[in-house]
N, C-alpha and C positions, 0 to 999 in steps of 0.2 A: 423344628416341627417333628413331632411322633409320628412314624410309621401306622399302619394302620393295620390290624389284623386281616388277612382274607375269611371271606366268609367259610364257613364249615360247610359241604358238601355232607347229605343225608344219605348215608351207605345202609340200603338195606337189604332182609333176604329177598330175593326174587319172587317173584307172584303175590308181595305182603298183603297184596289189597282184595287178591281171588276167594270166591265164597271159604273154600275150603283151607283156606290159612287165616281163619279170625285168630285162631288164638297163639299164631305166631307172634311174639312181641316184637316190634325193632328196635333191634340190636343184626350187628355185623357177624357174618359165620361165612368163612372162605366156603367158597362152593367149589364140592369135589365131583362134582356126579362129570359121569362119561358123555353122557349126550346136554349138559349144559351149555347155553347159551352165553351166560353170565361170564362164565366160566372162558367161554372159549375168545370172550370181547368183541361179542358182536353189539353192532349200533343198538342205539334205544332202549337197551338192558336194563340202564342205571350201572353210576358209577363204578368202579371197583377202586378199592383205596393201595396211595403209591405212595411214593417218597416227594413226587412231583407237590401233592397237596398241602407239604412241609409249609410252616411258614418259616419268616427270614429269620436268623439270629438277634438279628434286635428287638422283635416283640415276642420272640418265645416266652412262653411263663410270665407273659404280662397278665395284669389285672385288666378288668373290660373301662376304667379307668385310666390305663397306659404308666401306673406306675407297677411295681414288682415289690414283690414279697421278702421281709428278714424274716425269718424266727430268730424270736428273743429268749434266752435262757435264763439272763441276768442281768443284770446292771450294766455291766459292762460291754455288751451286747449291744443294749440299748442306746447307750452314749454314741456307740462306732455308728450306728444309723444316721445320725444327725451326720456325719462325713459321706454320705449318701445320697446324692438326689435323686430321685422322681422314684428312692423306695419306700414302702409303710412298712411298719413294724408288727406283726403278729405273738402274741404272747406263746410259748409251749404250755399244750395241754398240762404238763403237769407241775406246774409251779401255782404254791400255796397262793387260799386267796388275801392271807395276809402280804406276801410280796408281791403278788401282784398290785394289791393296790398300793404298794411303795412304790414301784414301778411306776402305774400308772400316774402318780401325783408328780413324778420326776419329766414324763412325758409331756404333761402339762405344761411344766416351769421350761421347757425346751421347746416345747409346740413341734411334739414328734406326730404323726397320725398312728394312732392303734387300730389294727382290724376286728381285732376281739376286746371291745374294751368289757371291763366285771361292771353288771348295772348299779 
């Protein structure tokens, strides 16, 4: 049975939602000020992100399908995949699309998963 990812806790700037920060985006920025709240961890803030929020080594850099990712450069890349369970094969950006679609017909005859397949 696969581990299961924890949920992502939503770190944002403080006060995101007060008239005068409409056009704050969320996204995370350590908060420095002297008289922060945020800053200082008091209750009801909202979170601040830690090492604690890590998940485990067994679903790091999982796909939200619970397998993991190869990049494939080559052929031979390719093949070592099938020696692989529960990983999918990603093509590199810059391989021709004449090899890849060699690639991909070899994937086929192997019944590899590609994450980028060429339409």
């Amino acid at each position: 049975m696969m581990m299961a990812k924890r949920e992502k806790t939503k770190f944002t700037v403080p006060n995101f939602g007060a008239k005068n920060r409409k056009r704050v985006r969320e996204r995370w920025r350590k908060q420095r000020g002297i008289d922060n709240h945020k800053r200082e961890g008091k209750s009801n803030r909202g979170a601040t992100p830690g090492i604690g929020y890590k998940n485990s080594d067994a679903v790091r850099f999982s796909r939200p399908d619970g397998s993991f990712e190869f990049l494939v450069h080559n052929k031979s890349d390719l093949i070592s995949v099938l020696g692989m369970p529960g990983y999918s094969a990603r093509f590199f950006h810059g391989i021709s699309s004449r090899k890849r679609a060699e690639l991909q017909r070899i994937a086929d005859e192997k019944k590899i998963r590609i994450l980028n397949r060429a339409k």
